[in-house]
PLY file of the C-alpha trace (Angstrom):
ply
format ascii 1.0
element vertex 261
property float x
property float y
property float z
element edge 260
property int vertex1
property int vertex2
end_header
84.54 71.46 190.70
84.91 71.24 187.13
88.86 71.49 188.06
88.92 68.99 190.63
87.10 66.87 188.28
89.69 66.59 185.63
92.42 66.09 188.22
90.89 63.45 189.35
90.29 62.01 185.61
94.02 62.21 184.88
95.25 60.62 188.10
93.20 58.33 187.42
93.93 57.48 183.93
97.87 57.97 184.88
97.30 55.11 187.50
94.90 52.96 186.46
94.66 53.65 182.40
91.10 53.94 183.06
90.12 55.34 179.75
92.65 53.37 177.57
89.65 51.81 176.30
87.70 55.18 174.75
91.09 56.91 173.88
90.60 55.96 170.35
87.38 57.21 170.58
87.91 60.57 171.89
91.29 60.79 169.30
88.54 61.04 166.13
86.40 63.80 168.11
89.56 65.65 168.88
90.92 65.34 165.39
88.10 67.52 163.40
88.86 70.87 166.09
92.77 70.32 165.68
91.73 70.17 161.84
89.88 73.56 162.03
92.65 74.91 164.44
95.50 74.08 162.00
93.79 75.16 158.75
94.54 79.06 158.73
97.82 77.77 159.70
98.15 76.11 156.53
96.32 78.84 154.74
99.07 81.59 155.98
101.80 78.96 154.91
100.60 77.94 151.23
99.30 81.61 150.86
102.88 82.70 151.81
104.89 80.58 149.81
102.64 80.37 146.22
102.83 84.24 146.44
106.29 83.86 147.08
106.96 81.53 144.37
104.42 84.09 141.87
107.20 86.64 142.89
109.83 84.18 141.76
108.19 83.27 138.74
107.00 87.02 137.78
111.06 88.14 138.23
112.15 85.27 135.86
110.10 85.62 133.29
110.96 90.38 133.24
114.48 89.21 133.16
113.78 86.64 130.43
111.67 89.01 128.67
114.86 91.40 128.59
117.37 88.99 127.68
115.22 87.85 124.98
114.69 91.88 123.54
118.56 92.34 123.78
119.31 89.23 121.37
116.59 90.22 119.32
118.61 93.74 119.48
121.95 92.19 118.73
120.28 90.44 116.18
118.74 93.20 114.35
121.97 95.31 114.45
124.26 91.68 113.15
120.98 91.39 110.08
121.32 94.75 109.91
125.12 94.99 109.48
125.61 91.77 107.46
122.95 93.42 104.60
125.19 96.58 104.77
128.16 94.08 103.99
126.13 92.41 100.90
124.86 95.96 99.97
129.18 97.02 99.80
130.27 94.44 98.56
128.07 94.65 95.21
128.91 98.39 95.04
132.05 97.29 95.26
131.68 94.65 92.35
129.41 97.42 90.71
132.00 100.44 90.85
134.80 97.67 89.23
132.52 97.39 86.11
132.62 101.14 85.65
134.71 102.15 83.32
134.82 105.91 84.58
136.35 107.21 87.84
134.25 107.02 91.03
133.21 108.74 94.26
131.66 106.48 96.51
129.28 108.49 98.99
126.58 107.94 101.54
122.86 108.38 101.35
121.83 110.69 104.54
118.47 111.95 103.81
115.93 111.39 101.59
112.94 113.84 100.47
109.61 111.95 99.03
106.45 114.19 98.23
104.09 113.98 95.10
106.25 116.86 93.74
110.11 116.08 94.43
112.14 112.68 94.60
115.29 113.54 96.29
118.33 112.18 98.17
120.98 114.11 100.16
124.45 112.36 100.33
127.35 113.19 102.03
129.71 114.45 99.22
129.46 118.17 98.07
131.80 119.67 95.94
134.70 119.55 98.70
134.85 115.91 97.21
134.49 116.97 93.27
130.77 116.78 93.35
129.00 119.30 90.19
126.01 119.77 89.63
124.43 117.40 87.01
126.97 114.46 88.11
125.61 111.00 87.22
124.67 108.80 90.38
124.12 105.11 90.78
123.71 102.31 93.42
124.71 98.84 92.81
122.12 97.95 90.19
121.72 100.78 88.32
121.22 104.53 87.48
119.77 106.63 90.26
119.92 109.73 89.16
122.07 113.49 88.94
122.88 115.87 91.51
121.50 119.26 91.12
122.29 121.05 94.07
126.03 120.72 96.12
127.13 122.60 99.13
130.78 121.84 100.26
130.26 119.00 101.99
126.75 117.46 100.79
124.74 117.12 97.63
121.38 116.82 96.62
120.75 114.07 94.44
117.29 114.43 91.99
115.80 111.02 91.09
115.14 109.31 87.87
111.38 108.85 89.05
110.97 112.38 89.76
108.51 113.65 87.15
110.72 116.78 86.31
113.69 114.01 85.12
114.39 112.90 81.50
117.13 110.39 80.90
117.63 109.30 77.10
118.44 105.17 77.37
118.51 102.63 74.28
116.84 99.07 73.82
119.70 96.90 74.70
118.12 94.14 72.37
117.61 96.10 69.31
118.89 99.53 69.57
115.48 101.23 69.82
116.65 105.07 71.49
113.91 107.17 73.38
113.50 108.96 76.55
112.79 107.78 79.50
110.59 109.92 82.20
109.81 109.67 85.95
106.07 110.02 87.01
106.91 110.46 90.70
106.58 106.81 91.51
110.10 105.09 92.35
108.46 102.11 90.99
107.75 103.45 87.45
109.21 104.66 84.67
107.12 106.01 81.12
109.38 105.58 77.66
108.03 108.17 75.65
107.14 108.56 71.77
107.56 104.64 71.24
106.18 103.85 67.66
103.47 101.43 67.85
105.90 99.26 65.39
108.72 99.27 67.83
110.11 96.07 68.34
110.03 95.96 71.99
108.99 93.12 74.58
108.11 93.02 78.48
111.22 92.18 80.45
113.46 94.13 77.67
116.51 95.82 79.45
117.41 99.63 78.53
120.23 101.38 79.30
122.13 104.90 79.29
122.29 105.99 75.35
124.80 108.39 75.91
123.02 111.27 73.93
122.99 114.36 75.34
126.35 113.76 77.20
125.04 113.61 80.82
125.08 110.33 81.46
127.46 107.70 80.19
126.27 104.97 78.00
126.11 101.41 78.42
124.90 101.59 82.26
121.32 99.85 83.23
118.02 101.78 83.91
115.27 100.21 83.54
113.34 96.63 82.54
110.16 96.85 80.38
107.45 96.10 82.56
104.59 96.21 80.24
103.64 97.43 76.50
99.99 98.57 75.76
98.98 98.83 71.91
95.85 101.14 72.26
93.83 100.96 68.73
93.81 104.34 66.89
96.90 106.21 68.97
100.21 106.78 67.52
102.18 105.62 70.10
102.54 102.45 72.42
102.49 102.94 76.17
105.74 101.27 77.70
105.87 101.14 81.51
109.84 100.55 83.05
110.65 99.85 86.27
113.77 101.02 87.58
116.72 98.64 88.51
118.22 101.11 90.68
116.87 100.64 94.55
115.55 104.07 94.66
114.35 104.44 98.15
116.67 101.82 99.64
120.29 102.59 98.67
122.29 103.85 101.16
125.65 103.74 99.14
125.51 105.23 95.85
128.56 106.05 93.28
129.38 109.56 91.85
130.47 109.19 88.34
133.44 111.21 87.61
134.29 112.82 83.91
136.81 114.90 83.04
136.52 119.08 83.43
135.74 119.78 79.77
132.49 117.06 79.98
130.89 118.42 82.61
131.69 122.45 81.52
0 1
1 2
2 3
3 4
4 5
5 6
6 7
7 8
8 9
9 10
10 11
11 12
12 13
13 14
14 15
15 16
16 17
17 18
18 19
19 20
20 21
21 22
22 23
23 24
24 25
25 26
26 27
27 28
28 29
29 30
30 31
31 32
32 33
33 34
34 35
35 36
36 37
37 38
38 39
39 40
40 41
41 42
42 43
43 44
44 45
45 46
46 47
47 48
48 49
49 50
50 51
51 52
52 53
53 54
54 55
55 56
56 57
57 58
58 59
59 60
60 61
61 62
62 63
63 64
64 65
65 66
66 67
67 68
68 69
69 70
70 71
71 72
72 73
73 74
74 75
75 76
76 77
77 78
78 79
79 80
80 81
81 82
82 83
83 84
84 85
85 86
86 87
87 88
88 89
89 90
90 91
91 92
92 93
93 94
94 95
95 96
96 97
97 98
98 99
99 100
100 101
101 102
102 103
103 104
104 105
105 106
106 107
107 108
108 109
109 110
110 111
111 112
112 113
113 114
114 115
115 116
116 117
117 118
118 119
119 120
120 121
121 122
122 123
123 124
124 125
125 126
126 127
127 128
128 129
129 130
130 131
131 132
132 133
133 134
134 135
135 136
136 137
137 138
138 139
139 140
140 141
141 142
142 143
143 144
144 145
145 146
146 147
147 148
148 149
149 150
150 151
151 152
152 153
153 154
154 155
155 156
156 157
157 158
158 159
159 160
160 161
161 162
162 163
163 164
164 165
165 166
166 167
167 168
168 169
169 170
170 171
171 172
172 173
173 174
174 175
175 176
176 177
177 178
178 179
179 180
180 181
181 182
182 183
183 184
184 185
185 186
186 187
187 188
188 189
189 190
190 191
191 192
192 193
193 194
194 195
195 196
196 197
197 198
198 199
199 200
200 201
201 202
202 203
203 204
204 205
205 206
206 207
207 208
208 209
209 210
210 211
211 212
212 213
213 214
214 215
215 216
216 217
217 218
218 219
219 220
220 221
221 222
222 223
223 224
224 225
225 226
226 227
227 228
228 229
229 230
230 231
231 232
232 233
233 234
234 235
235 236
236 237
237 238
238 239
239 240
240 241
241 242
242 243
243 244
244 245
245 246
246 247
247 248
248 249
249 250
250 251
251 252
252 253
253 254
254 255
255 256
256 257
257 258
258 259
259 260
């Protein structure tokens, strides 16, 4: 019945327009079901196409991220290799100011305890190295080998506390010795009278005495002086001017046979 019913309705309507008038009406009862029937429709689609576009965005931004760590990369190893250059260059300048004969060499390990201050280089006595050869970076003394093998040394540094180097005030002439205390930032001048006419920032350098190291080449600048009421002597810290745990180029200085027999 219910069949023969709506025939009858849409014959009707076809012929007649019979419910043109109440169209409209039944168009905004209609519309709120083909609302609910198209919504997980729409749900699929957005759901579809945001996670899509997450997927997109997720990709980007790993490839991004790895883009950006390689040019960080690069730019680590061009920083890296343009402080090398700087670092040659005033060897370089450095090894032109010395008036002895030079082995350049490379730093390749370096042993730091409280005991031992130590750097092994890549020149033994294959390349002329001897044991108690004077070393030094760019800026200053470094230290003396004490141990080669043919083709590597071990270098012992001036802020090891077993190393004495004797150095001289380059302002007045003042000579001591200067002592490591197994700190490669400081340096102890010993026996300095309390009259000593010496001043924080005062530059001292290789005396010569003692023949082991050449004089005239920088070690240390006066950090501090102490006058302590009632002791002999004045306390006198130095710090080094060599970079003792940064160099990675260092210079062998060279002397004849007979100076270092």
């Amino acid at each position: 019945m219910l069949v023969i019913l709506s025939i009858m309705m849409i014959v009707a309507d076809t012929r007649y327009s019979l419910f043109a008038p109440v169209r409209p009406y039944l168009t905004w009862l209609v519309a709120p079901i083909q609302v609910v029937v198209n919504t997980p429709q729409k749900i699929l689609y957005w759901t579809g196409e945001h996670l899509e576009s997450r997927e997109g965005l997720v990709k980007e931004n790993q490839s991004l991220n790895q883009e950006v760590l390689m040019l960080q990369s690069r730019l680590q190893k061009l920083n890296s290799l343009q402080a090398e250059n700087v670092r040659l260059r005033e060897l370089l300048d450095a090894s032109q100011r010395v008036d002895e004969k030079v082995v350049m060499a490379e730093v390749i390990g370096f042993d730091q305890n409280a005991y031992s201050h130590k750097l092994l280089i890549d020149k033994g006595f294959s390349s002329g190295a001897y044991v108690g050869q004077p070393v030094l970076d760019a800026t200053g003394v470094l230290g003396q080998v004490v141990e080669t093998s043919a083709y590597t040394s071990r270098v012992l540094l001036i802020a090891d506390a077993s190393h004495f180097i004797p150095v001289q005030l380059s302002r007045t002439g003042f000579r001591g010795v200067l002592r490591g205390v197994g700190d490669l930032k400081d340096l102890k001048l010993m026996s300095v009278p309390q009259s000593a006419d010496i001043k924080k920032g005062d530059i001292l350098t290789t005396s010569g005495l003692g023949k082991r190291f050449p004089a005239g080449y920088p070690v240390g600048v006066v950090r501090s002086v102490k006058h302590i009421s009632g002791q002999p002597y004045t306390e006198v810290d130095v710090v080094p001017l060599a970079q003792l745990g940064r160099s990675r180029h260092v210079m062998l200085i060279e002397k004849s046979k007979t100076e270092h027999q």
